[in-house]
N, CA, C and O atoms as a GROMACS GRO file, in nm:
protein
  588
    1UNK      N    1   5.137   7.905   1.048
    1UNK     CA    2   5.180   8.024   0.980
    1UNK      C    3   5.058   8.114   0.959
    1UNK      O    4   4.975   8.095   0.870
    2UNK      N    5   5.053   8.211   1.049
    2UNK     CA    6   4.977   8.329   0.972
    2UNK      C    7   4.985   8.410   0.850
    2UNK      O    8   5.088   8.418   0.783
    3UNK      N    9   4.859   8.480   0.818
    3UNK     CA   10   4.873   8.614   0.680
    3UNK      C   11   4.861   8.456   0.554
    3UNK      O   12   4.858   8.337   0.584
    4UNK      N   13   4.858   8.510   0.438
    4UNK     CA   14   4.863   8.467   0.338
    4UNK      C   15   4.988   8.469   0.270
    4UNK      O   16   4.999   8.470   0.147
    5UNK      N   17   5.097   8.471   0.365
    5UNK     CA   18   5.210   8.412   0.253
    5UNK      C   19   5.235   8.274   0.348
    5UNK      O   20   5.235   8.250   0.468
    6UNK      N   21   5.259   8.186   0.205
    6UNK     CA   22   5.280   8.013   0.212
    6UNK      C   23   5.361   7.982   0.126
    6UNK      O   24   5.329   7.990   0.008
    7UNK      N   25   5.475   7.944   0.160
    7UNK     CA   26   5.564   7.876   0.062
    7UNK      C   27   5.471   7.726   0.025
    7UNK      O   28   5.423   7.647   0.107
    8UNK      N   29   5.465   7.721  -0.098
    8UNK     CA   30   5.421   7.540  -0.154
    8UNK      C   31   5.618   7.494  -0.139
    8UNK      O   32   5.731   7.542  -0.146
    9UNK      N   33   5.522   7.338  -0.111
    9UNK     CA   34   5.624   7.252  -0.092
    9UNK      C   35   5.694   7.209  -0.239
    9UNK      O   36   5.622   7.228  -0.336
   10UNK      N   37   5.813   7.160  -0.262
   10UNK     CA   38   5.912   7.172  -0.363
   10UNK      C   39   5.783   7.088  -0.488
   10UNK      O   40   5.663   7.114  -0.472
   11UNK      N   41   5.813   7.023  -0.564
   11UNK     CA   42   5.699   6.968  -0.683
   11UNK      C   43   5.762   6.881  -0.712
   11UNK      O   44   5.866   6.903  -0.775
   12UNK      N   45   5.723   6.743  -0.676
   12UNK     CA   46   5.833   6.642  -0.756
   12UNK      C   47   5.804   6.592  -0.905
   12UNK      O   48   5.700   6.592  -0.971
   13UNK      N   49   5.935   6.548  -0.932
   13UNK     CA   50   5.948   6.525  -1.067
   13UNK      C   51   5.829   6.472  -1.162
   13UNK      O   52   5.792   6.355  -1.173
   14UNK      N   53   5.770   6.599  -1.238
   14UNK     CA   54   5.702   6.525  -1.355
   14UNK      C   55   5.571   6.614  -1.271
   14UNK      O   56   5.465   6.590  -1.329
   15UNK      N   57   5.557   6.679  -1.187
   15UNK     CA   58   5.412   6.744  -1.114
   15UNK      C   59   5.406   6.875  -1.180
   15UNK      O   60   5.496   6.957  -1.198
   16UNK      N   61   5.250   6.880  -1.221
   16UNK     CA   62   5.214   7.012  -1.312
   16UNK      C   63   5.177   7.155  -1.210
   16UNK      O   64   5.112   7.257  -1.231
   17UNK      N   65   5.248   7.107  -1.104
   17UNK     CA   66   5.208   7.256  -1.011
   17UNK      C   67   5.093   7.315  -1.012
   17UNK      O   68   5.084   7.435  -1.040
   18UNK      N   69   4.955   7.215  -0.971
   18UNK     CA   70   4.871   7.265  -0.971
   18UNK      C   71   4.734   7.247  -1.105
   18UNK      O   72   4.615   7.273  -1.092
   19UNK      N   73   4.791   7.206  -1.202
   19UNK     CA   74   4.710   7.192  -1.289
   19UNK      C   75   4.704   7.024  -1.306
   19UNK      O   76   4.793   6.940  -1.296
   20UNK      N   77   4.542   7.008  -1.341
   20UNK     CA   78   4.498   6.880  -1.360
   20UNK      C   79   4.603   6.789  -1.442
   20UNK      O   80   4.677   6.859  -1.511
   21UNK      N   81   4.626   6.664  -1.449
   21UNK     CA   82   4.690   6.611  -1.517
   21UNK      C   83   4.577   6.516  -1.554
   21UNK      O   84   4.507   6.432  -1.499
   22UNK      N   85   4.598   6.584  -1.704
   22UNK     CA   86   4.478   6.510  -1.839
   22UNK      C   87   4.523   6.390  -1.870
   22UNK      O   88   4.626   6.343  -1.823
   23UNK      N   89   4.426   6.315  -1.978
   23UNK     CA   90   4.493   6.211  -2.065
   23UNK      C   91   4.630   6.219  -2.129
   23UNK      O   92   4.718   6.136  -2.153
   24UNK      N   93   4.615   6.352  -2.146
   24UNK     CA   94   4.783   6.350  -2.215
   24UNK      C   95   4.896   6.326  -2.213
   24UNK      O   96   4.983   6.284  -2.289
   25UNK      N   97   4.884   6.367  -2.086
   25UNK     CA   98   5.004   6.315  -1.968
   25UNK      C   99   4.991   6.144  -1.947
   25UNK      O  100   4.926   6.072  -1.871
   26UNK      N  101   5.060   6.127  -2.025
   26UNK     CA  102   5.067   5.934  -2.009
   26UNK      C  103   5.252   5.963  -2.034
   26UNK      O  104   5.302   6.054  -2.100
   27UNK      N  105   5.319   5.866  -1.968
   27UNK     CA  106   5.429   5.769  -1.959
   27UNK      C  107   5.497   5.784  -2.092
   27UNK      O  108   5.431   5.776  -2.195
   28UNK      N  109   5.601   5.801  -2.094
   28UNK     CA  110   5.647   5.768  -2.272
   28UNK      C  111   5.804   5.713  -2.263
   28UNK      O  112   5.896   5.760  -2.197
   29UNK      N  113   5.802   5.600  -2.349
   29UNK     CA  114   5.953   5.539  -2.343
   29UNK      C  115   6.029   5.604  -2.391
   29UNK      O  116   6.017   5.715  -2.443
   30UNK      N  117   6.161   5.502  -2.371
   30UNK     CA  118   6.299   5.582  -2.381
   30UNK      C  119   6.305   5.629  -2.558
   30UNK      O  120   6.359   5.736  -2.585
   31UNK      N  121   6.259   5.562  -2.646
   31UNK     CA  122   6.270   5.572  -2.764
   31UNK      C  123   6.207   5.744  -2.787
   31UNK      O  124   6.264   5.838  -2.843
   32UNK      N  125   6.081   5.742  -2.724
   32UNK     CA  126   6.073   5.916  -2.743
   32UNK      C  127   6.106   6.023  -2.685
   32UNK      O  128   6.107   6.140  -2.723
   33UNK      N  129   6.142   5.954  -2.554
   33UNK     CA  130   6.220   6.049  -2.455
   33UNK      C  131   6.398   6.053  -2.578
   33UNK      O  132   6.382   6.122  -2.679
   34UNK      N  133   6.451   6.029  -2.574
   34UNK     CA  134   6.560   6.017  -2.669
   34UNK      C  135   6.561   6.090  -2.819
   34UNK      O  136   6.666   6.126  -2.872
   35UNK      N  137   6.464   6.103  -2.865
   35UNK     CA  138   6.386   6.129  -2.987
   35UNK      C  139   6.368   6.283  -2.945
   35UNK      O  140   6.406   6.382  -3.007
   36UNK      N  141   6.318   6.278  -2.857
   36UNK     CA  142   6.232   6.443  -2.819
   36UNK      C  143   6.398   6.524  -2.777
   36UNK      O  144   6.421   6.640  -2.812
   37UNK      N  145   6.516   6.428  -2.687
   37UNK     CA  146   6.603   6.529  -2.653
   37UNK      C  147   6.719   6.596  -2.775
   37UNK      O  148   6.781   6.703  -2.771
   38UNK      N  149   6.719   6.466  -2.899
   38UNK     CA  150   6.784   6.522  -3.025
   38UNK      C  151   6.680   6.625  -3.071
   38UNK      O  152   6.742   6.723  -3.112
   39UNK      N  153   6.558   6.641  -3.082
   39UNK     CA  154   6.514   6.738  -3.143
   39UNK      C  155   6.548   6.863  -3.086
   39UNK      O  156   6.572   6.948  -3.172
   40UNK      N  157   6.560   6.908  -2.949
   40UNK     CA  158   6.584   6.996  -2.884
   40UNK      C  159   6.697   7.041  -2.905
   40UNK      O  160   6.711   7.163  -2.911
   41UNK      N  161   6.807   6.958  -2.921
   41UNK     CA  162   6.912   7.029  -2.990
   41UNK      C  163   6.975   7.050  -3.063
   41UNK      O  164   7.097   7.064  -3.060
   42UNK      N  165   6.865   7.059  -3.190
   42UNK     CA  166   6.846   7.038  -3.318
   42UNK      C  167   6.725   7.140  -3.362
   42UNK      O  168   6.643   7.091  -3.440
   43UNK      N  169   6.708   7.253  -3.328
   43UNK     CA  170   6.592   7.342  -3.362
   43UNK      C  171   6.593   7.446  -3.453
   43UNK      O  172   6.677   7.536  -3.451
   44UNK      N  173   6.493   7.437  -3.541
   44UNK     CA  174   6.511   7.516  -3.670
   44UNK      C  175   6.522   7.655  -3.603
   44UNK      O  176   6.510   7.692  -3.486
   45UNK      N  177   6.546   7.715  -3.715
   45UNK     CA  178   6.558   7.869  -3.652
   45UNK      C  179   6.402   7.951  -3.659
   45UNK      O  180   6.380   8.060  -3.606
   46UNK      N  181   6.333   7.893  -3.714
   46UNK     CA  182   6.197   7.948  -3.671
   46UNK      C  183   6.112   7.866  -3.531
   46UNK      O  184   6.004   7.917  -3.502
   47UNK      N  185   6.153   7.757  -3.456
   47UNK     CA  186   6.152   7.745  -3.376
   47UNK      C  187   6.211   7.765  -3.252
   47UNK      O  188   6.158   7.753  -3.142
   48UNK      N  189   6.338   7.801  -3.280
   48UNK     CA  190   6.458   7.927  -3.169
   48UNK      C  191   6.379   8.018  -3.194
   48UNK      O  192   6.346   8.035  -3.077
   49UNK      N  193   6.324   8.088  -3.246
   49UNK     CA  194   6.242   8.208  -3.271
   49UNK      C  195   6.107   8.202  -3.146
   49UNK      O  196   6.086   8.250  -3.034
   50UNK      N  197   6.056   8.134  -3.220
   50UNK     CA  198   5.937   8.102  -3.125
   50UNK      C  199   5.954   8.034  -2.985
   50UNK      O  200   5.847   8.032  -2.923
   51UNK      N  201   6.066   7.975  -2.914
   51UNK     CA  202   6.097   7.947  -2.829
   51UNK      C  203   6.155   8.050  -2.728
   51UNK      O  204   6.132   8.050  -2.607
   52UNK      N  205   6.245   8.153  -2.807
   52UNK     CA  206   6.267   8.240  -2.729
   52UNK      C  207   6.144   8.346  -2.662
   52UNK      O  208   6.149   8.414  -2.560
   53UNK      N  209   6.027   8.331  -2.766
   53UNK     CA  210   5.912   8.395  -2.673
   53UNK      C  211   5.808   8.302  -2.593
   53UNK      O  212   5.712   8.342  -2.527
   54UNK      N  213   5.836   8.212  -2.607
   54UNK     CA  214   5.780   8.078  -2.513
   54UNK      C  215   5.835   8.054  -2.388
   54UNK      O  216   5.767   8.045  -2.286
   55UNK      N  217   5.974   8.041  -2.393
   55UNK     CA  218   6.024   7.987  -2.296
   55UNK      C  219   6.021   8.128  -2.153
   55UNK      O  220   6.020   8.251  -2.157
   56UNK      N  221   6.021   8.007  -2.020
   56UNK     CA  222   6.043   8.097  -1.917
   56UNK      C  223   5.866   8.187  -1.859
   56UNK      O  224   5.846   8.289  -1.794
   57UNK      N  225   5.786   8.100  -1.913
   57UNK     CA  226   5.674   8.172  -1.906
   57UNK      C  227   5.622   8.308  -1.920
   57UNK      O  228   5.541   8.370  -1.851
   58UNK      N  229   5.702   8.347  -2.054
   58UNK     CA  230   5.652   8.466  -2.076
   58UNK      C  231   5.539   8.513  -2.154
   58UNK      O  232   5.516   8.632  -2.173
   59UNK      N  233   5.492   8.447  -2.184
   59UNK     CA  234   5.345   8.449  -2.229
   59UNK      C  235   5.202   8.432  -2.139
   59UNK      O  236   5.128   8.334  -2.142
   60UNK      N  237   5.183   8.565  -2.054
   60UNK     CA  238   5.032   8.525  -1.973
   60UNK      C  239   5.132   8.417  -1.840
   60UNK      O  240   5.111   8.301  -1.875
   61UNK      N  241   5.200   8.414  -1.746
   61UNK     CA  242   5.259   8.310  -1.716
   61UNK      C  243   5.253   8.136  -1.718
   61UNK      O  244   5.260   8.049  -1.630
   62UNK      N  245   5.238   8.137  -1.857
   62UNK     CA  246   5.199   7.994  -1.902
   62UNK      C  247   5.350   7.879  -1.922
   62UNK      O  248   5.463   7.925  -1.942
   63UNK      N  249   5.328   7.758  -1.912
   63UNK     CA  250   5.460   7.748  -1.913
   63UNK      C  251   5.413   7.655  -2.028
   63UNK      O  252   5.305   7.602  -2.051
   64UNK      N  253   5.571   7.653  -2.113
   64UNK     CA  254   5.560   7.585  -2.204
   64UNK      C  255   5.659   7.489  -2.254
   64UNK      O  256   5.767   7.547  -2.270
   65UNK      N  257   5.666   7.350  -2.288
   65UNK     CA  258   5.754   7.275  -2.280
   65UNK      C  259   5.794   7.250  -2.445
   65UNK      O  260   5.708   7.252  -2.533
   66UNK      N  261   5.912   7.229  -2.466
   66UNK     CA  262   5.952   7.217  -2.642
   66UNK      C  263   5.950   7.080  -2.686
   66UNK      O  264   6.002   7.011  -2.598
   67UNK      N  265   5.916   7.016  -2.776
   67UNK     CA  266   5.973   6.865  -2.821
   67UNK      C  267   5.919   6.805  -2.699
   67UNK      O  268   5.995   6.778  -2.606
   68UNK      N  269   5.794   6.782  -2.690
   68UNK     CA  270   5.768   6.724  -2.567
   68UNK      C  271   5.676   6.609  -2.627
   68UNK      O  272   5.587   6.636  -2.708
   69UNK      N  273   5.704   6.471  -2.580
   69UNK     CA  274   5.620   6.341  -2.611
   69UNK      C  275   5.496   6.381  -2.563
   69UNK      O  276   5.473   6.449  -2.463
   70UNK      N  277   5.395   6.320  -2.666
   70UNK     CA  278   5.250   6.337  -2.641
   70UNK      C  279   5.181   6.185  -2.705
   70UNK      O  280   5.184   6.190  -2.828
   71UNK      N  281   5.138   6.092  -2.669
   71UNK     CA  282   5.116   5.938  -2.687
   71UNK      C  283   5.208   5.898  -2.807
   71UNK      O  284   5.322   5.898  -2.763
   72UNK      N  285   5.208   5.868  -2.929
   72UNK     CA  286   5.313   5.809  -2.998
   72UNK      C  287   5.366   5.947  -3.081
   72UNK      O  288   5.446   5.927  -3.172
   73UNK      N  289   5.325   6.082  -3.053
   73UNK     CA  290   5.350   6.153  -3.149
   73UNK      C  291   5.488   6.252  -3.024
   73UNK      O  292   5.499   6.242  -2.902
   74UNK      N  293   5.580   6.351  -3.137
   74UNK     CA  294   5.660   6.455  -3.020
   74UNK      C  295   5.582   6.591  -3.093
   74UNK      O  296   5.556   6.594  -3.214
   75UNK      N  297   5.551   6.698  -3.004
   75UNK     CA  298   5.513   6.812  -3.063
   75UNK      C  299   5.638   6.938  -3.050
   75UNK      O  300   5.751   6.932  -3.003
   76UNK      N  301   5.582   7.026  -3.099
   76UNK     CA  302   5.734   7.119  -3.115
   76UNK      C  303   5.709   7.165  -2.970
   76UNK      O  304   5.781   7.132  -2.876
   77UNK      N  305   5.568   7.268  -2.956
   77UNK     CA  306   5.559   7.329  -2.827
   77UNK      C  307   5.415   7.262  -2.760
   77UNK      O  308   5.327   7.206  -2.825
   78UNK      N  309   5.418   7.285  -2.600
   78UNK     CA  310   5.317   7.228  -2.527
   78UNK      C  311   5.262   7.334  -2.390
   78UNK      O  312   5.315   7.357  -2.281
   79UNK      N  313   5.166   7.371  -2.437
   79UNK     CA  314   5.120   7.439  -2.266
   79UNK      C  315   5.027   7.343  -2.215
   79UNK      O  316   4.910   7.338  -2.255
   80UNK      N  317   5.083   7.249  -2.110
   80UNK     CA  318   4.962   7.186  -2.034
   80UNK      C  319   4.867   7.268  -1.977
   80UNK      O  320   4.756   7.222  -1.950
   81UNK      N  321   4.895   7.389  -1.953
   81UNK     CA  322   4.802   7.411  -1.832
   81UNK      C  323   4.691   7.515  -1.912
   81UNK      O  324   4.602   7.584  -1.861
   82UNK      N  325   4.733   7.500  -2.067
   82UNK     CA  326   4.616   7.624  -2.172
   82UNK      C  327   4.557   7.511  -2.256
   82UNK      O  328   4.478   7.554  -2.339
   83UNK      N  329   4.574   7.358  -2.257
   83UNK     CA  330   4.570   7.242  -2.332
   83UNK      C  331   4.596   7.255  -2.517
   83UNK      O  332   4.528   7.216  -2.612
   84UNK      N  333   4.747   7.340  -2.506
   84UNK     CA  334   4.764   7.406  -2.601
   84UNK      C  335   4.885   7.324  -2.657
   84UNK      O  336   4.974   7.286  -2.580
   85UNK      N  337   4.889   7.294  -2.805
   85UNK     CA  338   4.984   7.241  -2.865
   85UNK      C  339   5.034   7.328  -3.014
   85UNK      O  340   4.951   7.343  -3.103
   86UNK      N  341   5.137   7.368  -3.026
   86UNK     CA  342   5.192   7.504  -3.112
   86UNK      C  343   5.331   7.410  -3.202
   86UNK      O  344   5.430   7.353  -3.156
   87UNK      N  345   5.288   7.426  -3.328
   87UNK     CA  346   5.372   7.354  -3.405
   87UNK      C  347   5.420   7.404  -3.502
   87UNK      O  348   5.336   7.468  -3.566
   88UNK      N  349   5.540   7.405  -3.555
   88UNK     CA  350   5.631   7.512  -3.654
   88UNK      C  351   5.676   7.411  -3.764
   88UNK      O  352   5.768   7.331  -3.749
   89UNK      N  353   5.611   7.423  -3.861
   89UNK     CA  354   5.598   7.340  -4.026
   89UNK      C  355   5.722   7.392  -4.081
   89UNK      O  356   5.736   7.514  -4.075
   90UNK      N  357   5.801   7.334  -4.126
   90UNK     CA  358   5.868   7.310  -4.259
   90UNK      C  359   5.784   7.295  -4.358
   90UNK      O  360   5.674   7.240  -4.365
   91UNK      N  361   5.855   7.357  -4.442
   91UNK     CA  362   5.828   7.298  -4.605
   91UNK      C  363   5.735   7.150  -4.671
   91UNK      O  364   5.638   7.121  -4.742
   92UNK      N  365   5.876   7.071  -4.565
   92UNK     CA  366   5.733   6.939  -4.607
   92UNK      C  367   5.630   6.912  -4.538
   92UNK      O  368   5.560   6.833  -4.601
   93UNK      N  369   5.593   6.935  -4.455
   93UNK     CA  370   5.458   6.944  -4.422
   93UNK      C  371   5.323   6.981  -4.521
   93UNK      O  372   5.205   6.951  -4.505
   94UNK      N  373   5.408   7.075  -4.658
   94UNK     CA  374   5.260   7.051  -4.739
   94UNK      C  375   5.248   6.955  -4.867
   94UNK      O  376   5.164   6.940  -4.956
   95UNK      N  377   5.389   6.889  -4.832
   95UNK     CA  378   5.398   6.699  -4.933
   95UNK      C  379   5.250   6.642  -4.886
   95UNK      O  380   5.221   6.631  -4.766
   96UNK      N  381   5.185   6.616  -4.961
   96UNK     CA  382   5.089   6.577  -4.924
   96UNK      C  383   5.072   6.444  -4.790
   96UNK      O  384   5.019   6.455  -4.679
   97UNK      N  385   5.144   6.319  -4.856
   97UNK     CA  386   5.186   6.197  -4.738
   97UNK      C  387   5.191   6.310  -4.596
   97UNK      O  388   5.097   6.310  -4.516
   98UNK      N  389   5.276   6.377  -4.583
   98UNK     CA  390   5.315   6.444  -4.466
   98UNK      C  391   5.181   6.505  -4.412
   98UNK      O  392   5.127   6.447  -4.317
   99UNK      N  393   5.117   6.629  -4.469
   99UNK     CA  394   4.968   6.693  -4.467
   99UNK      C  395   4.921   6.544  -4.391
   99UNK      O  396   4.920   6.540  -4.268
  100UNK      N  397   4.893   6.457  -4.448
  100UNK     CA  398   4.813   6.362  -4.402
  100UNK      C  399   4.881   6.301  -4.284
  100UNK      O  400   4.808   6.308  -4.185
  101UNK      N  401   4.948   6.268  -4.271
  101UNK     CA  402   5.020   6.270  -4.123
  101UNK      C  403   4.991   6.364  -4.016
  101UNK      O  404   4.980   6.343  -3.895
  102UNK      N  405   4.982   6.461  -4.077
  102UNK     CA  406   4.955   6.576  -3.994
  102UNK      C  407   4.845   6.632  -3.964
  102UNK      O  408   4.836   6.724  -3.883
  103UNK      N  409   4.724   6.568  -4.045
  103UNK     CA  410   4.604   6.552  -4.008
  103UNK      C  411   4.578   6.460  -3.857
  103UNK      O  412   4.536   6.478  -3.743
  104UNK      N  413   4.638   6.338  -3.955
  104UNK     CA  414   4.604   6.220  -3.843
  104UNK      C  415   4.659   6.230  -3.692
  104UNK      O  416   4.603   6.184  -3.592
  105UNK      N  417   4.814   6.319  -3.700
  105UNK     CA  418   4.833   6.354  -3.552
  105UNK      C  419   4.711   6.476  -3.505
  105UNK      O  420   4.637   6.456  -3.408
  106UNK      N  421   4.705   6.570  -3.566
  106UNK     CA  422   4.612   6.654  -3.493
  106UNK      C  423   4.457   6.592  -3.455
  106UNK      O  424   4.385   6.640  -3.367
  107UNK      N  425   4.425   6.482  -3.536
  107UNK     CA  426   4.281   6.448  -3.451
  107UNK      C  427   4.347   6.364  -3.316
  107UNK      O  428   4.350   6.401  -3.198
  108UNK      N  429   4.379   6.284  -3.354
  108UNK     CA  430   4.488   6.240  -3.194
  108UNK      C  431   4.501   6.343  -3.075
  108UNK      O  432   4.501   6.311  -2.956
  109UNK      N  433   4.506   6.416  -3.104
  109UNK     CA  434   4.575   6.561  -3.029
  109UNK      C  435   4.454   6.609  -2.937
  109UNK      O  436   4.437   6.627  -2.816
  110UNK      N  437   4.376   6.621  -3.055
  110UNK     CA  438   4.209   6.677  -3.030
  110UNK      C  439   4.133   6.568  -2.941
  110UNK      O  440   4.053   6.593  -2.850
  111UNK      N  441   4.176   6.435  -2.986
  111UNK     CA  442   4.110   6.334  -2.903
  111UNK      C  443   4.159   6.342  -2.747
  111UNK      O  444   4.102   6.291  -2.650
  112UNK      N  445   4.263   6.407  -2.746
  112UNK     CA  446   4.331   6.428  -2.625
  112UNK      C  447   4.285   6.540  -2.507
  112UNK      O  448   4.330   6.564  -2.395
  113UNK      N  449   4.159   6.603  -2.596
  113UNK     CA  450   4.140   6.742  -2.587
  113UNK      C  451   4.248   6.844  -2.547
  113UNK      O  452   4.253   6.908  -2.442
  114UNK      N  453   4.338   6.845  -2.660
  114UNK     CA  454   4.401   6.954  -2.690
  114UNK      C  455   4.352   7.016  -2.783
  114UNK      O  456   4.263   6.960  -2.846
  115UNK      N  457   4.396   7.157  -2.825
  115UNK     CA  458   4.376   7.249  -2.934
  115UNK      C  459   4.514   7.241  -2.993
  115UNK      O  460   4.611   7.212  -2.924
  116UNK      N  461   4.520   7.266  -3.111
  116UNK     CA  462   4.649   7.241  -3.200
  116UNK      C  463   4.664   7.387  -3.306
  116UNK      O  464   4.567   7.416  -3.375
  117UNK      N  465   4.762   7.453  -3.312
  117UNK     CA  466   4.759   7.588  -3.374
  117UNK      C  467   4.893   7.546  -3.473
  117UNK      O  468   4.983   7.487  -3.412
  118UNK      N  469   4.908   7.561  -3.567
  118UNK     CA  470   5.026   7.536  -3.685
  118UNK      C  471   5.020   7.687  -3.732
  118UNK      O  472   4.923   7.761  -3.751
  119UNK      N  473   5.195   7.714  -3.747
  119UNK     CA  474   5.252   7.783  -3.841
  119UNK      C  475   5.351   7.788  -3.923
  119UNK      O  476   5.471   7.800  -3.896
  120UNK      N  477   5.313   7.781  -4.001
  120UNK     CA  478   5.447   7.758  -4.126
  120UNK      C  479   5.578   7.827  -4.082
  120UNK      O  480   5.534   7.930  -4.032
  121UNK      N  481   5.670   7.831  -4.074
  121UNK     CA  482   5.831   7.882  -4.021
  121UNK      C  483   5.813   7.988  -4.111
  121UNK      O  484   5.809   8.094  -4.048
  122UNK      N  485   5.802   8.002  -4.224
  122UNK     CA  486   5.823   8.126  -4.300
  122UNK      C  487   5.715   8.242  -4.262
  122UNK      O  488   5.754   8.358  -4.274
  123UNK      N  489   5.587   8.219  -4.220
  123UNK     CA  490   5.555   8.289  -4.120
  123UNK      C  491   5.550   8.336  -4.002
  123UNK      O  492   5.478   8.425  -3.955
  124UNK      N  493   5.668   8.243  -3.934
  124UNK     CA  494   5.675   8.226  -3.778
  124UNK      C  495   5.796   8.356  -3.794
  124UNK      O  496   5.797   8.455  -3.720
  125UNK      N  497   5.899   8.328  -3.910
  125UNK     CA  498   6.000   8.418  -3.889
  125UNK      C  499   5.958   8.565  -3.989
  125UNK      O  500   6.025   8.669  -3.985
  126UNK      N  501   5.890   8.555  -4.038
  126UNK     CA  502   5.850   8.703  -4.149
  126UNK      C  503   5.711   8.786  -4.060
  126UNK      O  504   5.660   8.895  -4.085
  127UNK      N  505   5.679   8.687  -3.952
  127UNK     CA  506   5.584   8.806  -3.936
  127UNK      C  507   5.548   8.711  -3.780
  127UNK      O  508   5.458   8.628  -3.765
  128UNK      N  509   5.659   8.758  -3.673
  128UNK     CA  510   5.657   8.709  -3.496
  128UNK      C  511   5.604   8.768  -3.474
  128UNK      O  512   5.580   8.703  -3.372
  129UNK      N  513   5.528   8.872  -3.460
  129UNK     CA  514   5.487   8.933  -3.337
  129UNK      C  515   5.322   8.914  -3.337
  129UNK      O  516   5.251   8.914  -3.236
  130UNK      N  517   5.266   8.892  -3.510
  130UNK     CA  518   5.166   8.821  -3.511
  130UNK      C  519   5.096   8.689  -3.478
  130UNK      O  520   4.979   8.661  -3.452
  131UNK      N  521   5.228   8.606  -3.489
  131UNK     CA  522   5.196   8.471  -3.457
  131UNK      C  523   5.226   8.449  -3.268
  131UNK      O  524   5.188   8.373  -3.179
  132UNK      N  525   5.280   8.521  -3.277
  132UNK     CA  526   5.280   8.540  -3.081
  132UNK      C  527   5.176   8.588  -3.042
  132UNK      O  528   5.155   8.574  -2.921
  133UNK      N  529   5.080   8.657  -3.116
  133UNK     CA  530   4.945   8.711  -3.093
  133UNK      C  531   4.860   8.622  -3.050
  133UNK      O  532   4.804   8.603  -2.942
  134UNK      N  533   4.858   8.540  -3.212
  134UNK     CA  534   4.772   8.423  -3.220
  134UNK      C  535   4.761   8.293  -3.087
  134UNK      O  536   4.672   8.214  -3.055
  135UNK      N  537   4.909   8.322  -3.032
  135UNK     CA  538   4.905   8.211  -2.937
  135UNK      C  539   4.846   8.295  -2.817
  135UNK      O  540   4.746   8.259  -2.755
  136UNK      N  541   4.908   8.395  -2.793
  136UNK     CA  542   4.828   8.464  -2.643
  136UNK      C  543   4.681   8.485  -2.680
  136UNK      O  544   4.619   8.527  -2.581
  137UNK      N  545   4.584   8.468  -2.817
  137UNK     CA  546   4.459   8.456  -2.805
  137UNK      C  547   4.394   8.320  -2.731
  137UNK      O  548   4.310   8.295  -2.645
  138UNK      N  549   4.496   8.242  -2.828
  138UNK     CA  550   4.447   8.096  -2.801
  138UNK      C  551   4.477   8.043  -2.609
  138UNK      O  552   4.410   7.970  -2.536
  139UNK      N  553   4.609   8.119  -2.583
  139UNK     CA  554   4.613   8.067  -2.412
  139UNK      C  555   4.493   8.116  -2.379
  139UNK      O  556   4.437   8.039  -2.301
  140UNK      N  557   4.406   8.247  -2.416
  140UNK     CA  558   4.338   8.291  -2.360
  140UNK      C  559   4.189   8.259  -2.329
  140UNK      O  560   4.125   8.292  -2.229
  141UNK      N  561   4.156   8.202  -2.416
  141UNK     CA  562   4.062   8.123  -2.461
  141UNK      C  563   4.063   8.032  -2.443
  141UNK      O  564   3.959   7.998  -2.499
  142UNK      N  565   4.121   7.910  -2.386
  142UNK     CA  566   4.181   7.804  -2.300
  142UNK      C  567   4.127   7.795  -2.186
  142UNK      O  568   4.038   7.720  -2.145
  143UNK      N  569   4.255   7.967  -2.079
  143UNK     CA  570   4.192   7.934  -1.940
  143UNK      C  571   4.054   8.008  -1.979
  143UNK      O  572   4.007   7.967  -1.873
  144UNK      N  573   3.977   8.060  -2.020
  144UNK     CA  574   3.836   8.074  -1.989
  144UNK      C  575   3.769   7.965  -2.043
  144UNK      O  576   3.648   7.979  -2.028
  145UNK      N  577   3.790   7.890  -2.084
  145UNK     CA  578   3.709   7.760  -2.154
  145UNK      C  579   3.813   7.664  -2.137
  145UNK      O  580   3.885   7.636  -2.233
  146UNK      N  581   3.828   7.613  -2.028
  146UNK     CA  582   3.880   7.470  -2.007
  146UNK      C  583   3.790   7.338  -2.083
  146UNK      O  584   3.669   7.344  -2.101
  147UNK      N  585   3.887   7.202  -2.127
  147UNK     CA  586   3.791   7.130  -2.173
  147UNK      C  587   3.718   7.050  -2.073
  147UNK      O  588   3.625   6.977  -2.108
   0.00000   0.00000   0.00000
């Protein structure tokens, strides 16, 4: 085939089209695969919020996956290819037990070399167009600084 147009061949199941596949990407049983697909259809409305500007790669064409297993933990949102993890708090999240949970997943996360960005839902839904900001800084800053 001449010129520079090339169809790539189809991507089989579970292939990041091109982007490295990190530590993160490990195997996960049925218990969180199962776990991750009730959450999905089960999404607060500040995460329908934030999903509707996630999904479909409309952000920078990044793609981003919802309720997606990450070693024993599920996160709300995931860009493999910005090593970006985007998470939408409830209320209890600032019970303290929980906070501390939520410490201990984010160094996990970090050990993973991911970056981890939290927003409270009551900010996700009182003020979107800022927190959609915050994430197209952070994709951005990603691909220029891979880990």
């Amino acid at each position: 085939m001449s010129g520079g147009n090339r169809i790539s061949p189809p991507l089989r199941k579970g292939d990041l089209g091109g982007f490295e596949r990190g530590p993160f990407m490990r195997e996960y049983g049925r218990v969180l695969k199962d776990a991750s697909r009730e959450l999905r259809k089960n999404m607060t409305e500040a995460e329908q919020r934030l999903w509707s500007h996630l999904r479909g790669k409309q952000l920078l064409g990044v793609q981003f996956y919802r309720q997606k297993p990450i070693g024993p933990y599920i996160v709300d949102f995931f860009a493999p290819g910005a090593g970006l993890v985007v998470e939408a708090d409830g209320s209890q999240h600032r019970e303290p037990e929980n906070a501390r949970r939520d410490e201990e997943r984010d160094r996990f996360l970090v050990g993973e070399e991911l970056r981890v960005l939290r927003f409270d839902n009551y900010q996700i839904l009182r003020d979107t167009d800022a927190v959609i900001q915050r994430i197209i800084d952070a994709i951005q800053e990603g691909l220029r600084n891979p880990p």
